[in-house]
C-alpha positions in Angstrom: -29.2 165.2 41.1 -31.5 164.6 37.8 -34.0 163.2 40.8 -33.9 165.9 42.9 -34.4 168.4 39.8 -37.0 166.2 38.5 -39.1 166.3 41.7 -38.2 169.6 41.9 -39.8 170.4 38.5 -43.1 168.0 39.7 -43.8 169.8 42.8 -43.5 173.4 40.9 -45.8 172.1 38.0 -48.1 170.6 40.6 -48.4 173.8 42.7 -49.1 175.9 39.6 -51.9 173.7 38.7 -53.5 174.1 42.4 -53.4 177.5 42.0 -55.1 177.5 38.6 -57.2 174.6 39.2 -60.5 176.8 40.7 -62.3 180.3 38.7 -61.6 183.0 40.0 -63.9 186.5 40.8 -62.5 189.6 40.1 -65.1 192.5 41.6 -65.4 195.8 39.7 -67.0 198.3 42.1 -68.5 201.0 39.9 -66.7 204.0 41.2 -63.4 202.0 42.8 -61.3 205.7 43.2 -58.2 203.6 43.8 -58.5 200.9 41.2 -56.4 198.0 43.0 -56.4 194.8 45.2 -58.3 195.0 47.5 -61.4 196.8 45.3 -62.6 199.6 46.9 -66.4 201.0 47.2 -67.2 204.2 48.6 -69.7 206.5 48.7 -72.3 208.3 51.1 -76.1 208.3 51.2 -76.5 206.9 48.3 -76.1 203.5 45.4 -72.8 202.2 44.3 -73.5 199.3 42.2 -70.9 196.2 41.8 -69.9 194.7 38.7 -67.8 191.5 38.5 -65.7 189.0 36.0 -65.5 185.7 36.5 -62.3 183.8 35.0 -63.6 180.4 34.3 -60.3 179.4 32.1 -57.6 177.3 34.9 -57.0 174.1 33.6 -58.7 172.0 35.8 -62.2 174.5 34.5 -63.9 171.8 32.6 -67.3 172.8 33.8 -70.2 174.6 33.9 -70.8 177.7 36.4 -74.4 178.7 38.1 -74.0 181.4 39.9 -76.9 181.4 42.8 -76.2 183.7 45.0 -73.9 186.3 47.1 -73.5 187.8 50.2 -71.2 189.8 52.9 -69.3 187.8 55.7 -68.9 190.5 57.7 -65.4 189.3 58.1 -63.1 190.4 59.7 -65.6 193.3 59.8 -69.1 194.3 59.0 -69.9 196.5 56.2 -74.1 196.7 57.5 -72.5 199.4 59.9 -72.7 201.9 57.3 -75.3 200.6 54.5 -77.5 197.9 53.2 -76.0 195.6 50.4 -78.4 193.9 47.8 -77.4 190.3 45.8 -78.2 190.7 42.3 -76.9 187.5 41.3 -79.9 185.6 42.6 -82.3 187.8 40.7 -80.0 186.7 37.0 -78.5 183.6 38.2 -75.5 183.5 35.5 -74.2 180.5 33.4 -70.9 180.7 33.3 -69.4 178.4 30.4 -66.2 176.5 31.2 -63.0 177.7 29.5 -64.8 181.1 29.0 -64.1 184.5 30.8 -67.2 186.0 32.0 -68.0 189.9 32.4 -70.8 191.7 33.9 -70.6 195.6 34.9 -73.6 197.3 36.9 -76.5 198.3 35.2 -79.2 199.2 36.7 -81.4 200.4 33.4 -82.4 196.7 33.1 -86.0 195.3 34.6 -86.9 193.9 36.5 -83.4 193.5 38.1 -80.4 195.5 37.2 -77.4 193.2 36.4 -74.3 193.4 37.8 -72.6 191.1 41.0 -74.7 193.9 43.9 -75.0 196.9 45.0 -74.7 199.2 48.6 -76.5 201.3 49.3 -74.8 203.8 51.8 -76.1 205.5 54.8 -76.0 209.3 55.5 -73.0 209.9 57.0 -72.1 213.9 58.2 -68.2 212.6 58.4 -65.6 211.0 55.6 -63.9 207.6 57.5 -62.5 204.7 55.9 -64.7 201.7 56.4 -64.4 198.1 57.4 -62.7 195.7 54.8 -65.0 193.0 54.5 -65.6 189.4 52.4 -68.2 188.6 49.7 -69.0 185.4 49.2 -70.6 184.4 45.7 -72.5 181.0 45.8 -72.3 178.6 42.6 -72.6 175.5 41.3 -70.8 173.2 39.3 -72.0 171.0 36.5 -70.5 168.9 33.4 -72.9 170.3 30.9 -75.0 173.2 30.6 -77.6 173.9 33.7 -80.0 175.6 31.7 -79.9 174.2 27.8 -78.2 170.8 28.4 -78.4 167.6 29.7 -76.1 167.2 32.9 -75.2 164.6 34.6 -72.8 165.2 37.5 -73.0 168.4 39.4 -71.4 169.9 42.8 -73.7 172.3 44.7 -73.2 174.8 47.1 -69.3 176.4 46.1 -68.2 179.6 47.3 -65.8 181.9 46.2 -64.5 184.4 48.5 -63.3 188.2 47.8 -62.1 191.2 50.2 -64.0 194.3 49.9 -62.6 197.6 51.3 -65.5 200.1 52.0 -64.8 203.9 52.1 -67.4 206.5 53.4 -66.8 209.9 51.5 -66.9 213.4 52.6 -70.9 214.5 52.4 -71.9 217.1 49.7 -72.2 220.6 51.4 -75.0 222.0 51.8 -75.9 225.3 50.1 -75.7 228.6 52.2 -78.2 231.5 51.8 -76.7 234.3 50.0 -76.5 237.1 52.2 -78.7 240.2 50.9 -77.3 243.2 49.3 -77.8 246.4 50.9 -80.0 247.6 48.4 -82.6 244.6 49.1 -82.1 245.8 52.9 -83.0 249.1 51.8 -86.1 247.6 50.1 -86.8 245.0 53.1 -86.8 246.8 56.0 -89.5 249.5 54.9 -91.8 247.0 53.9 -91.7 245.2 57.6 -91.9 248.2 59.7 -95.3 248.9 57.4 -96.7 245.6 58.5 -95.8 246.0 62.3 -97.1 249.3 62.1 -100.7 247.5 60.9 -100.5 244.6 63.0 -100.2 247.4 66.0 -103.3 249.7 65.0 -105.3 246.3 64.2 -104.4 244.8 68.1 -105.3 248.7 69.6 -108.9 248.4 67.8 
């Protein structure tokens, strides 16, 4: 019995530490309306930037993080139906410091990149319609001291973390309608273009 609860107890401790043995990426889309798993982007015809944390804390996290990169899968479905999306993370290329929770929101007052994970740039769209749920993948690499500032020796390149991303096209803006004129402007109006018809006539007869 003590075996059984002792391998018990081995297996449980060993599957905690595989799931807290990699960082994890946490996406902050900057106008997520429904603030939940999966993050949510939405917009139409314009820029929705992408901010991110990176949770670089599991147990196994002994090193350093370079972030290189990051792209969509278009899995299971393509987001480039409706926009364009644009990696900022190869523009900054972030060190992430082991044991150490990392957070970046959008910003795009920075030059001559603005920070953040991306952002998507949505087409024109004359209809609101709930998009494709796709994956971003963000490109790192690993090392066992500092990338930039130290001296490392071992490293891992080319490690991906994947994310879904649900996409959301939002009812357009509507369009402003001409006011219809008073009758007191017709009043005005219509006196005023019988006069030039009445020239434009005597001017043709000539």
């Amino acid at each position: 019995m003590k075996r059984l609860f002792l391998n018990g107890t081995c297996s449980l401790v060993a599957l905690c530490f595989q799931l807290s043995a990699a960082p994890v990426l946490t996406l902050r889309p900057a106008n997520d309306p429904f603030p939940s798993q999966p993050p949510v982007i939405a917009g139409n015809g314009g820029t929705v930037g992408i901010g991110f944390v990176m949770d670089n804390t599991c147990i196994a996290c002994t090193d350093w993080l370079f972030l290189t990169g990051v792209s969509l899968l278009g899995n299971p479905n393509s987001a480039s139906a409706i926009g364009t999306w644009t990696d900022l993370v190869s523009a900054n290329q972030y060190v992430i410091a082991p044991n150490s929770l990392f957070s970046q929101n959008y910003d795009n007052s920075t030059s001559p990149s603005p920070l953040g994970l991306a952002y998507f740039s949505f087409d024109a769209s004359p209809f609101a319609a709930s998009g494709p749920l796709d994956t971003v993948r963000v490109f790192y690499d690993s090392y066992d001291d500092d990338p930039v500032n130290g001296l490392p020796v071992n490293s891992v390149y080319g490690l991906t973390i994947d994310v879904p991303l649900q996409f959301m096209v939002l009812a357009p803006k509507s369009n402003p309608v001409d006011p219809i004129p008073e009758p007191a402007t017709l009043a005005l109006t219509l006196p005023a273009l019988t006069a030039v018809l009445l020239c434009r006539g005597r001017r043709s007869k000539r």
